[in-house]
C-alpha positions as CSV (number, residue, x, y, z in Angstrom):
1,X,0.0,0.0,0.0
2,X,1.2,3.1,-0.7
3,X,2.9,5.2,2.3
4,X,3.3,8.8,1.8
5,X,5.3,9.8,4.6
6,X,7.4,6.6,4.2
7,X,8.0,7.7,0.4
8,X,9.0,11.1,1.3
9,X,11.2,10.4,3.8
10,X,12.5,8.2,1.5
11,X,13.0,10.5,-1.3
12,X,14.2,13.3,1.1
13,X,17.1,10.9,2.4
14,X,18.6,9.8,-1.3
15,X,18.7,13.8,-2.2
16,X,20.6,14.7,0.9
17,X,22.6,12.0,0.7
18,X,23.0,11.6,-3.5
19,X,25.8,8.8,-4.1
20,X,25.6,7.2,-0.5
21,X,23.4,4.8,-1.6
22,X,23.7,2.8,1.5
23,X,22.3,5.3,3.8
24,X,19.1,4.9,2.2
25,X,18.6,1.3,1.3
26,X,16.4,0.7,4.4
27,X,14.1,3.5,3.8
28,X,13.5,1.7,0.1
29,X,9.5,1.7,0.1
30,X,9.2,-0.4,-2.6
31,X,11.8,-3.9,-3.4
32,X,12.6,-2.6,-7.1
33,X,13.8,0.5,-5.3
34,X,15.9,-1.2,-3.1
35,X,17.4,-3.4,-5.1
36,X,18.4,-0.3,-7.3
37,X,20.0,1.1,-4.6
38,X,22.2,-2.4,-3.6
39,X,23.3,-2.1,-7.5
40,X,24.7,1.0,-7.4
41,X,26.6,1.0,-3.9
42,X,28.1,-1.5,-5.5
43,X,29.4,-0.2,-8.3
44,X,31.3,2.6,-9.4
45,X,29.8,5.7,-10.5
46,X,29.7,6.0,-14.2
47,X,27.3,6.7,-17.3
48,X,26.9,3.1,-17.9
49,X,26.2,2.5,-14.2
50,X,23.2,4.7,-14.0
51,X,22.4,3.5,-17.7
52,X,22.0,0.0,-16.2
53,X,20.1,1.5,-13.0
54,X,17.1,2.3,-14.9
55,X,16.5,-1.3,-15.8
56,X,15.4,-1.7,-12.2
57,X,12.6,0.9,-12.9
58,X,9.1,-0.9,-13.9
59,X,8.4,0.2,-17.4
60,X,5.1,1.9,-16.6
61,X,6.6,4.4,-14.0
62,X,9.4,5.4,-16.1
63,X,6.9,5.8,-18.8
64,X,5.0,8.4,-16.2
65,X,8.3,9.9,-15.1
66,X,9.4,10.5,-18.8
67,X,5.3,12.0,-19.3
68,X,5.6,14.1,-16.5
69,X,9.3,15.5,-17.6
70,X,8.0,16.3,-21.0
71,X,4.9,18.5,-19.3
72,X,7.7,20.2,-17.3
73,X,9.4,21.4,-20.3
74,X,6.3,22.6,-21.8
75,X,5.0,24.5,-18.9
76,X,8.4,26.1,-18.9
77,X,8.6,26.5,-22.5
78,X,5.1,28.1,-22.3
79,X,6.2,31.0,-19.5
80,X,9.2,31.5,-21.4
81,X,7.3,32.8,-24.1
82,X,4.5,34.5,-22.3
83,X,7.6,36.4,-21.0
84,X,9.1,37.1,-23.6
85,X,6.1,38.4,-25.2
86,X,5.4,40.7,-22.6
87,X,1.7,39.1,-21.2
88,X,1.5,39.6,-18.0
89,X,1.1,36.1,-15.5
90,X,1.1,35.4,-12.0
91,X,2.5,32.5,-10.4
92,X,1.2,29.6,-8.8
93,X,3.0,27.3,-6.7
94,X,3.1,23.6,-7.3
95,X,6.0,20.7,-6.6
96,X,8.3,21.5,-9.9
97,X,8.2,25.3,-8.9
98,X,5.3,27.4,-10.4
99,X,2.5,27.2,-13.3
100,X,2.4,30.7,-15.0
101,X,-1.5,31.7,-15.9
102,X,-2.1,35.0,-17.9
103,X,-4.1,38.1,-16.2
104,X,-3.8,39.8,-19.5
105,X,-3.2,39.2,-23.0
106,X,-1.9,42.7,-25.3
107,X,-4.6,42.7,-27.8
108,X,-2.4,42.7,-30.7
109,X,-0.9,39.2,-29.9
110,X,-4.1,38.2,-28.9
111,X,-5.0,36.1,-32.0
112,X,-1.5,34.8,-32.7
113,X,-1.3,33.0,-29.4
114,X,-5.2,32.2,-29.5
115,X,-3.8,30.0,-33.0
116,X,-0.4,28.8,-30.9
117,X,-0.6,25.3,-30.7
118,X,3.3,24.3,-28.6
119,X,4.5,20.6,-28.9
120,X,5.4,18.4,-26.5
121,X,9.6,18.3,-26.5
122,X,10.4,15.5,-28.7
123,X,13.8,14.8,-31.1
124,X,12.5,14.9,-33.7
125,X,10.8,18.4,-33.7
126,X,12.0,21.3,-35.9
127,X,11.7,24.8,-33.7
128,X,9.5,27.5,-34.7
129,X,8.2,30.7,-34.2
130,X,6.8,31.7,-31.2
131,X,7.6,29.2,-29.4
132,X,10.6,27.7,-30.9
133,X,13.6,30.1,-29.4
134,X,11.6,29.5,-26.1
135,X,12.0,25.9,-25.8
136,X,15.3,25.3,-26.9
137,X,16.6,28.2,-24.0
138,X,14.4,26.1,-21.4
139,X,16.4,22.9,-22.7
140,X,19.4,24.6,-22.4
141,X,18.9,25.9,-18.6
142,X,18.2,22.0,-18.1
143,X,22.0,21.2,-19.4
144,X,20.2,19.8,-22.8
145,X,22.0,21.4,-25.7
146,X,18.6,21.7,-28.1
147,X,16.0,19.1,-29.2
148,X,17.7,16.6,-31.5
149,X,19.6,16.0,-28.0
150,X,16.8,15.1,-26.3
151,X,16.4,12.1,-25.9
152,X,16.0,8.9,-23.3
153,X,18.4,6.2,-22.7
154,X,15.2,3.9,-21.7
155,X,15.0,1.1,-23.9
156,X,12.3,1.4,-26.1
157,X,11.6,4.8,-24.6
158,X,10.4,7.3,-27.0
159,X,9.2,11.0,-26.8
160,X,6.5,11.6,-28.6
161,X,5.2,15.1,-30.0
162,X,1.8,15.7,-29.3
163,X,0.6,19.4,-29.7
164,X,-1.7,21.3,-26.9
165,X,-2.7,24.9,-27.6
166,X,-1.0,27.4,-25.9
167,X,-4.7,29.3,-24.4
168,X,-7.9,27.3,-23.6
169,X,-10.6,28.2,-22.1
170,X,-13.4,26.3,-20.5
171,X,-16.5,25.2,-22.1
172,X,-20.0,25.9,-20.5
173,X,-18.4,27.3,-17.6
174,X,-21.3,27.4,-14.8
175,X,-20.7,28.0,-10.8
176,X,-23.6,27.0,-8.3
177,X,-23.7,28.7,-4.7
178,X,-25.1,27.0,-2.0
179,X,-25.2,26.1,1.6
180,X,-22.2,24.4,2.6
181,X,-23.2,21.1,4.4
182,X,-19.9,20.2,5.5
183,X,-19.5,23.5,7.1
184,X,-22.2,24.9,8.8
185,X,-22.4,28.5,7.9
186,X,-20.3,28.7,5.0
187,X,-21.2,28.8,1.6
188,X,-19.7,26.1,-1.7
189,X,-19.1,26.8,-4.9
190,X,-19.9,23.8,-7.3
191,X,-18.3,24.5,-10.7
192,X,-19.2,22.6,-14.0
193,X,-17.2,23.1,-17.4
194,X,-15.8,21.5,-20.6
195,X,-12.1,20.6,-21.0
196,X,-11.0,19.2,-24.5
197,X,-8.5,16.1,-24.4
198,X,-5.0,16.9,-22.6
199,X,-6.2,19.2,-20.7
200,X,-6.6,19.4,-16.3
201,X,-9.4,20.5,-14.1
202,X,-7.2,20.4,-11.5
203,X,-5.3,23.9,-13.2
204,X,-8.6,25.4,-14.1
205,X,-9.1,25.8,-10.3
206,X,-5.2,27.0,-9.7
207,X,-6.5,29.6,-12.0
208,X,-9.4,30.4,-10.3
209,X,-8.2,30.5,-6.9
210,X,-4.2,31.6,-7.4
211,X,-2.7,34.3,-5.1
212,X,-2.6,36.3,-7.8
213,X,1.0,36.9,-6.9
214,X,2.6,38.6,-9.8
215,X,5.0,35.9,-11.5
216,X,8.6,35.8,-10.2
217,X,8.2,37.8,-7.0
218,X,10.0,35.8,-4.3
């Protein structure tokens, strides 16, 4: 069953102590994660060596890690060009650092990004404008030196290059006030709405309900 605050600490202790693989062995929540740490405290440190350790990884997580790493890119790539084309955003924390969500568009690059579809980072992409100069500087802040480069040394792995426009908004938005019977006294907000394929509920509500703290502020 799965153990939060045993995967945590877990996680917390191979960070703080990257390349003492020992130290963290025990906390290993799962066996395939133990026996990835046993193989490489006993072996030297080496491309090859952490080559091999990702054969220890079932296929179907590091399927889901290499997903979530291409979203990352994107939702960088995508402030990098909100910022470079002057919308203004405010941030919104979340684990990887913070989703950017514009307060307002300049009306003459209103229809160009309303047309934007980005890709999802893949090899075999050519860049291009608007958003082409903006991924390939995210890449290269992540020590990737442009897109043929990246690419997985998973077996089999492959990055594929799905497109997701660069605005959406929700369909047949509706909200629905009423008494809230969980908390006596209070009021709820039930919200309805529309999301096409590939896209999250969870960051309509971000957007909703964000700090409205203007993006990059500390």
């Amino acid at each position: 069953p799965w153990d939060e605050k045993k995967v945590k600490r877990f996680r917390r202790s191979v960070a703080e102590k990257w390349g003492q693989w020992k130290d963290s062995i025990d906390l290993a929540p799962t066996e395939w994660e133990r026996r990835l740490l046993e193989f490489l405290s006993a072996r030297r440190p080496s491309k090859a060596t952490f080559k091999k350790a990702f054969s220890f990884v079932p296929r179907e997580e590091m399927l889901m890690l290499m997903m979530a790493y291409q979203a990352f890119i994107w939702n960088e790539t995508v402030k990098e060009l909100l910022q470079r084309l002057g919308v203004e955003t405010f941030g919104v924390p979340y684990l990887l650092g913070e989703h950017h969500f514009w307060r307002t568009i300049p009306p003459e690059i209103r229809d160009l990004l309303e047309e934007t579809e980005v890709p999802l980072p893949s090899p075999r992409l050519v860049p291009n404008a608007p958003w082409g100069e903006a991924m390939e500087a995210v890449l290269q802040r992540e020590g990737i030196p442009g897109l043929p480069s990246f690419r997985t040394l998973i077996k089999g792995g492959v990055f594929k290059a799905s497109r997701r426009r660069l605005l959406l908004r929700p369909e047949a938005f509706e909200v629905r006030i009423s008494e809230d019977e969980l908390h006596p006294g209070r009021r709820a907000a039930e919200l309805s709405f529309f999301l096409p394929p590939g896209a999250y509920a969870t960051l309509v509500i971000k957007r909703l309900f964000g700090t409205g703290r203007p993006a990059g502020d500390e």
